[in-house]
Each structure stands twice: as structure tokens, then as C-alpha cells.
N, C-alpha and C positions, 0 to 999 in steps of 0.2 A: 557531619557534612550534609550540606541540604541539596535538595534537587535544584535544579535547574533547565530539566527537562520541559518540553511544553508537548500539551500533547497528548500524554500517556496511552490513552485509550488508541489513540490512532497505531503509535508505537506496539503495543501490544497485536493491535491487528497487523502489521506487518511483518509483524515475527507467526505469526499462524498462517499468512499466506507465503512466507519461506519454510514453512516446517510442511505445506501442504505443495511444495513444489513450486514455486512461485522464485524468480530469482530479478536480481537487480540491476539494472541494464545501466544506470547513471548515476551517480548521488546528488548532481546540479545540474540542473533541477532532477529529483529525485523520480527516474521513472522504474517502474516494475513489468517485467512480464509475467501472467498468470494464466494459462493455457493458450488460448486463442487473444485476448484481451493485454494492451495495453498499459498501464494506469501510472498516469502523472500527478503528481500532489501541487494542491494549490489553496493558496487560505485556508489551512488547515485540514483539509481533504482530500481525500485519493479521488480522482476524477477518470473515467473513460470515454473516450470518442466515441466508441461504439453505443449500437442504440441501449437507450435504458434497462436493466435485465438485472433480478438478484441473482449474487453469484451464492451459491451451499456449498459451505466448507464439507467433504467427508467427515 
């Protein structure tokens, strides 16, 4: 059976920001809470409104 995932990486980062607390507020459009932060996915990328800032996984 082949993938037909697109993505991957992104997938993978969204399963480390639910394993780091992070939980799913929508699937369409696909939004996430992560502490303080927001983050909505769009062409391909999690996006946040708030100002610019890396987020450190523990």
C-alpha cells in the first residue's frame, strides 16, 4: 500500500506538538492550541497571528 499522505514532516510536527500538550480545536481548517498561541495551517504550514517568536519543544 503506498502513501498518499502529503506533507510528512509537517504531520510529524504535529503529532510532537500533541505529545507536548498541544491539542486540536478544528480539523477544517485545521486549527491547533499550543500554550498561549493559536496556529492555523495553510499551504502547507502551521501559521500564527501572533508576533513572530520560535516556539522550544521541551
Amino acid at each position: 500500500m503506498s502513501e498518499h499522505r502529503q506533507f510528512l514532516a509537517l504531520r510529524a510536527y504535529v503529532d510532537l506538538l500533541l505529545q507536548h500538550g498541544a491539542c486540536i480545536l478544528a480539523r477544517e481548517p485545521l486549527l491547533i492550541r499550543y500554550g498561549e498561541r493559536t496556529l492555523h495551517y495553510s499551504c502547507g504550514m502551521l501559521l500564527c497571528d501572533d508576533e513572530i517568536e520560535v516556539v522550544e519543544l521541551a
